[in-house]
Every structure is written in C-alpha cells, then in structure tokens.
N, C-alpha and C positions, 0 to 999 in steps of 0.2 A: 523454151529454155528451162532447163531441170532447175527447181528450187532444192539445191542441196541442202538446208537446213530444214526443210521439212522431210526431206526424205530422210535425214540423221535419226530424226525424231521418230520416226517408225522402225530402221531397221537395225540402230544401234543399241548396245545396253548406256542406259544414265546413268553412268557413275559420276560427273561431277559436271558442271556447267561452263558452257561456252560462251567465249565473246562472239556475236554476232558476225561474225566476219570470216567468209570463205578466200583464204589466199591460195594465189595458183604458181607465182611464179618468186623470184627473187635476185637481187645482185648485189653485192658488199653490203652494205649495212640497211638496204632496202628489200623489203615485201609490196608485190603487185597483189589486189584481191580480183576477185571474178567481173570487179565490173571496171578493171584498168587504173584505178586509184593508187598511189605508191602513199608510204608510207614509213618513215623511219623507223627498224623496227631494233629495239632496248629490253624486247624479251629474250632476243636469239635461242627461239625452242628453249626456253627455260635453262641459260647459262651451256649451252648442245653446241650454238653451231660457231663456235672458237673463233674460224676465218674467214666468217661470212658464209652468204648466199651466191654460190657457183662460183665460187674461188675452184680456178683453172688447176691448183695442186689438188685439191681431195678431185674434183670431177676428171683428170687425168687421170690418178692413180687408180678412181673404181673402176674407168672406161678401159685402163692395160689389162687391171686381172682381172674386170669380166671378162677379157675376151681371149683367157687363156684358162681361168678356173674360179670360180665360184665357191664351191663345198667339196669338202671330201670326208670330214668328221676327225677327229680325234684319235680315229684308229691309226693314222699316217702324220706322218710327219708334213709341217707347211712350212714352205720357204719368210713368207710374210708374216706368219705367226711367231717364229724366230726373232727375226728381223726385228720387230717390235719389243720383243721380251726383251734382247737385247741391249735395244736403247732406255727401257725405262729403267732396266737397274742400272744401266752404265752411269744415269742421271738421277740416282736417287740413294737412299741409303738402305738398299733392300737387296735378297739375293735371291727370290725366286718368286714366279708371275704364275698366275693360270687365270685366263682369258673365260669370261664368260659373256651376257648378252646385254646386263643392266648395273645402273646401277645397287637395286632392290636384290639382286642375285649375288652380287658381288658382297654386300654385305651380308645374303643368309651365309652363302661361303666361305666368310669371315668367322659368321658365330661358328659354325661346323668346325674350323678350324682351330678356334681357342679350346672348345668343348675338347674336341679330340688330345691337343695339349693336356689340357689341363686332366683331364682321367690319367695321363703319362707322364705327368711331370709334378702331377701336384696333390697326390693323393685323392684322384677322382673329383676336383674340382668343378664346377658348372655352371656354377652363375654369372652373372655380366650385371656390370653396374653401367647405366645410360644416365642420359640427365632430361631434365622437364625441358618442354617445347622442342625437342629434337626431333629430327628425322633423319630415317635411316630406311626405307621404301614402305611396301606395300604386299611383300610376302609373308606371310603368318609370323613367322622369327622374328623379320624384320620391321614389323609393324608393330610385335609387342615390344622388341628394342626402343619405338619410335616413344618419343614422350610428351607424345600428345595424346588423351583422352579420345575426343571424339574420331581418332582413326580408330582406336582399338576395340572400341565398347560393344560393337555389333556383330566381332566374330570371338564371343567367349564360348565359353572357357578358352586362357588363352595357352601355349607354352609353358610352364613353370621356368623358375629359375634367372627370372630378370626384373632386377632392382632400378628406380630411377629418384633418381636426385635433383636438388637443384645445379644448374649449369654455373660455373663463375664461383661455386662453393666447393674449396680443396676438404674446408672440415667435414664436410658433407659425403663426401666420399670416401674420408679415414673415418666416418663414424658406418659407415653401410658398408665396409668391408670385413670380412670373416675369411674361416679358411674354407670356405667353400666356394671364393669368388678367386674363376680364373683370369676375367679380362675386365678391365674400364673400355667402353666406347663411345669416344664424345666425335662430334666434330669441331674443328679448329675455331672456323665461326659458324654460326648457327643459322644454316643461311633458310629454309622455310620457315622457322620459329620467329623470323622476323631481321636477320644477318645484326644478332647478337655477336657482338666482341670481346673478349674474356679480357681478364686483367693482364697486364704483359707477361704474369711471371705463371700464372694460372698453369700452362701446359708443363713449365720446367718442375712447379711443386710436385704436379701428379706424375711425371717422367720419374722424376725421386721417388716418390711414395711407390710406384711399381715396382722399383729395381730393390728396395727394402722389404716389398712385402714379396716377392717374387711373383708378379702377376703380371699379365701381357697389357700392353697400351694398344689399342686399335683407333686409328683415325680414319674419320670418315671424311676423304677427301674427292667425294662424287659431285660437289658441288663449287670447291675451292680448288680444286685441282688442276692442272696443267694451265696453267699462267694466269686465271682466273684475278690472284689476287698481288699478282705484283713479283713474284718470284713461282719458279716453275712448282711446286708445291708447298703450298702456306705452311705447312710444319716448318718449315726453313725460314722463316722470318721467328720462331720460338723459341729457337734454342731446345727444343725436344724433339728426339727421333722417336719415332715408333718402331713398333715390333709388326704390327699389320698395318695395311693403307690397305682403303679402297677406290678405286676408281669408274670414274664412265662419262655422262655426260659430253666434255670436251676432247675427252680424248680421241676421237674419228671423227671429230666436225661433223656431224649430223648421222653417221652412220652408228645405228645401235652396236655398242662393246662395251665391256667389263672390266674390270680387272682387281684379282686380288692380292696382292705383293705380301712377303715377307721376308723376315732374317734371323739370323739365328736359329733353334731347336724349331723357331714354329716355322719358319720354311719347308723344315723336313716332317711336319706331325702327319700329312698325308699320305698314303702310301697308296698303290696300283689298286682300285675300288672302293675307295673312300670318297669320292667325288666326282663327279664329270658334266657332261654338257652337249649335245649333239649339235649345236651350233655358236658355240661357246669357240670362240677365237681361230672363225673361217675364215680363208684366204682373203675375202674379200672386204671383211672388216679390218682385218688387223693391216692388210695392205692401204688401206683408208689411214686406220691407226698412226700407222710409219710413217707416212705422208706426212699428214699433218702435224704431229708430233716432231718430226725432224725440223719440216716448215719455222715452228714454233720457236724451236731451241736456234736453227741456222741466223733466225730475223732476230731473234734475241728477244719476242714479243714481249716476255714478263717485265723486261725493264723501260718496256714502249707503256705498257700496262699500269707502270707505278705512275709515270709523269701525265697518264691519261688520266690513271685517277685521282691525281692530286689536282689536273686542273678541274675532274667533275666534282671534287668535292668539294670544290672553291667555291664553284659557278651552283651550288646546290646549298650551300652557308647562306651565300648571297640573299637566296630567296628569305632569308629568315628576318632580312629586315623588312623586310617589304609585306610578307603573311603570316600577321601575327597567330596564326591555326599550326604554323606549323613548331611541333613540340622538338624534334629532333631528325637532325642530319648523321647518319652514318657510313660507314664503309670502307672497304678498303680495296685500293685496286678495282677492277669494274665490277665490283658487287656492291651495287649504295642501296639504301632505304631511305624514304622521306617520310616521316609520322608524323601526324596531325594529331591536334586537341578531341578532332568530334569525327565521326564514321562518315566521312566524305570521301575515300578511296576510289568507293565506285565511279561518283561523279569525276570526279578525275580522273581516273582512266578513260571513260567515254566521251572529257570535252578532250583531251590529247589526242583518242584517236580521232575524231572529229578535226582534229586540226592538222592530220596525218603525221601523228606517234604514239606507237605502241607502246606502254607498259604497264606493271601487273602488280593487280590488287592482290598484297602478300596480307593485310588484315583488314575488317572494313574501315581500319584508321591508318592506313599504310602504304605505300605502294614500292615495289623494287625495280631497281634499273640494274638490268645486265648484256649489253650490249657486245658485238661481238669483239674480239680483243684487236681486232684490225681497224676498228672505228677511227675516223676522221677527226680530228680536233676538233674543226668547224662543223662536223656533224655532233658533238657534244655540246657547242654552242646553240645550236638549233635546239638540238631536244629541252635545254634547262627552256630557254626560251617562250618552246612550246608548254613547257610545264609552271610557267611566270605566269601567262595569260590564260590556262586552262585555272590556276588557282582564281585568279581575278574576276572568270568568268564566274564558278562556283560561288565564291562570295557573294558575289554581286548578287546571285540568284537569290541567296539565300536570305540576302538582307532583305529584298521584294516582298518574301514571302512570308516575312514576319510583319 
C-alpha cells in the first residue's frame, strides 16, 4: 500500500503543513480518508465546496460539458462563460466580469484594474490602502496587498505603492489617503486574519469617504462571497456597494474560478490587451460556475445560511459556559471562529478529528468553521458536540499535566 504522505514529503515543494490525513472520497457534508473513516468535514476545501461533496448538480454539469468541451481559450466565444457573466451581474450591483482561475488572481486583476483607473481618471494615481491581518492571496501584488507580515517578508523587495492600516479604523484610512491613492481594498469580514467583523457602519463610512475623495472601493469577497454569509454577497448586508468585487472559492463548488466584477468607468478601464488568462473562465469551470450559482440563488441557500447560522452560533455561545478557555465566539452565516485564552487550537483540531470532525486551526488560539452551505441542522448539532468533548478532552489533559 503506497504511504502517500511519505511520498508528499519527497516529491512535493513544502510550502505550508498538512493535517495528517489522506482523504479519497466524499458525499454532502462528509469526507471518507484512505483508510474508510468518515468524517464531518466544517473545512469544505477552505469555504470552496458551497454544495457539498458530489452534489449531483456541480457533478452533472462537469460530466455534460466534459463531454462536449472542455477549453478552447479566450480567443472564442463560450456559451457557459456567458451564461455565468450573466447571472452574476443580473444578481449583483455590477456590470461587467472577466473570469479567471483564483481567488489570488482575481484580486492581482483587481489591482491591475484600479491602477489602470486611476492613471485615467485620476491623475496617474497608484496606490491601494489594505488593512492589517488581511488577505488577499499569494501573488506578488497580492500578497503585498495582504496585511500580514510573515506572508510578505521573504519575497522583498516588494511592489511599491501599497499602504496598510488598521481594519475596523475609518480615521485610519482618511489619515493614509493622498492624491495619489486610487483604491481602498478591504474585505467585508476578515476571514483568514481571524473572521474579524467590522462595526456595522465601518463599510457605509468608507463607501462615503470614496465617493468624496473620488477613489474606487474594492471588496474582497473570495472568501464571503456567494452565500457564505447569509445573503448572496455580504456587501448587501452593509448598506455599501462597491466599485470592484472579487470572487472564487464558492463559486464552482470545488472547481478552480475567478472572478473580477465591476461598474461604472472601472468596468470599462480595460481595454483588448490589458489583461487575459488562458484558462481564465473555460467552459468547463464556468459551466460548474452556472450550476451551482443558479443552484444557490433557485434554493435560496443564503437565507438557509442565515437561520444555519444563527442556530451555530447559538450552539457555539453555548459552549462558553461550560469552557471557561474560551475568549470569544464569532460569525456570521457559516463563517464562525472560536478563540480561546491559551494556544490550544492544534490540540483541538486533532481531538475533533479523532472523533470524526474536521476543522481548521485559523491561529494557534483559534479555530474556524466553514461548512458547506447545504449542511444539515443535525449535522451542526453534531459538530458543536464534537467540539464540547474535544474542549473537555484538552482540559482535562492539560490539568494532568500540570
């Protein structure tokens, strides 16, 4: 029997560290691993797979247009890449899309996009104010956008021309603004830096402050986006529209896509060779895309999503009489975080899976639940559950040991 995790360890690059666990198969809100064990899993590919595991609408829609087309590029027109453009602006307050492969792509294509703006609109404008603890991927741009330190510090020199602030601070961002900044790019909630929550009025302030200073709002919604948080994009619980969104993660249930929306002048700042993609919004993702995206809106999932997660966040309060470790309950819709007093994370995520349930150490005081948006009541019952007796277990260790 091949030991896949030794062989990872010889023929892949170590960019960042694995849970022990080879999973092969999957169905609704469950993962099988290599040795037959199931598993509730409250990662779903890192907020990715929206409908589950082998939901018969995404596995339908890739098995049609495999079996008719695949790729053709950019150079041609795609019936399914249409398709898709068409419904997210028909559902969103945007008028124009271009499909790429990530979300990390989706946001460099973002900066590209304000940049370009802003040389055209704004007297050569270039800079980008971000905020601290944010993410926004793993591409040069978009890694010095990101506003965490330890992604950026090991490929300097980085990019010039991007500023970060604190997150949740309006003054902080009227004091870092000049005429030389074309875009703010925050996300809605701050979902790797820990699923930070801004103050309610937080996005409406900086909505104002953009339209006064004439600079673009960019939201990073690759993480809160398509029904993630209760409404089909969390800008719509604000009261602020943006000028750009980005998208990816959920929006083709497990299958890698993109996307970057805008409206108004910055819709149009692209023009034929300013940008592209050679597998940036192919048949067979955006036909994934339409799928489930239609899926989504047809079932009305975001408002299945709100009364899911009011009741995890209930069943997640709960725990706070019971383990006095833990500091704070957050969330909204199916993005929660539980934060403890002391770096116990790890250990909690390894008694969970041990008890068969996944979820992920977002700090070593931390862990997040994002399950997928189709999860079972009773299977939210179970996971707190599982996460009541994995804390008791941990305690209990701990108290031994002292």
């Amino acid at each position: 029997m091949t030991d896949w995790i030794e062989l990872e360890s010889q023929v892949f690059m170590q960019t960042g560290r694995r849970v022990p666990l080879v999973i092969e198969s999957g169905e609704g809100t469950y993962v099988v691993d290599a040795n037959g064990k199931r598993y509730l899993d409250f990662i779903a590919g890192i907020a990715v797979n929206s409908i589950g595991h082998r939901n018969p609408v995404l596995v339908n829609a890739i098995r049609e247009q495999a079996d008719k087309l695949v790729h053709i590029s950019n150079v041609f027109y795609s019936i399914p890449q249409l398709q898709l453009a068409e419904l997210l602006i028909e559902h969103s307050c945007m008028d124009r899309v271009y499909f790429v492969n990530s979300g990390a792509e989706a946001n460099e294509g973002a900066i590209k996009l304000v940049r370009k703006w802003g040389g055209e609109h704004k007297d050569g404008a270039f800079e980008i104010i971000s905020t601290l603890n944010s993410f926004h991927g793993r591409t040069l741009a978009a890694v010095t956008a990101t506003g965490t330190e330890r992604y950026k510090a090991p490929f300097a020199p980085l990019p010039a021309g991007f500023l970060t602030v604190p997150y949740d601070d309006v003054d902080a961002i009227k004091q870092a603004t000049t005429p030389r900044t074309c875009a703010i790019l925050l996300e809605v909630i701050q979902g790797e830096g820990g699923v930070n929550i801004p103050a309610d009025d937080y996005l409406r302030r900086i909505r104002a402050w953009c339209d006064e200073q004439q600079i673009l709002l960019v939201l990073d919604e690759v993480q809160t986006g398509i029904g993630r948080t209760g409404t089909l994009f969390a800008y719509e619980q604000t009261g602020a529209e943006p000028d750009v969104m980005t998208l990816a993660k959920g929006l083709a249930g497990g299958v890698p896509i993109g996307a970057i929306l805008a409206r108004g002048d910055a819709a149009n700042a692209f023009v034929p060779g300013d940008h592209g993609s050679t597998f940036g919004g192919n048949p067979l993702a955006t036909a994934a895309g339409y799928a489930v995206l239609k899926y989504i809106i047809d079932e009305d999932l975001p408002k299945q999503v709100r009364n899911k997660g009011e009741r995890l966040l209930a069943r997640l309060h709960s725990l706070e009489d019971r383990h006095a470790g833990i500091s704070e309950v957050r969330g909204r819709g199916l993005l929660c975080a539980v934060q403890f007093d002391a770096d116990i994370a790890e250990r909690v995520v390894g008694a969970c899976m041990e008890a068969g349930l996944l979820v992920n150490q977002l700090k070593p005081n931390a862990i997040r639940l994002m399950p997928p948006l189709t999860v079972r009541e009773e299977e939210l019952d179970q996971a707190v559950e599982i996460i009541d007796a994995a804390l008791s277990e941990v305690s209990e260790a701990a108290a031994k040991a002292t």
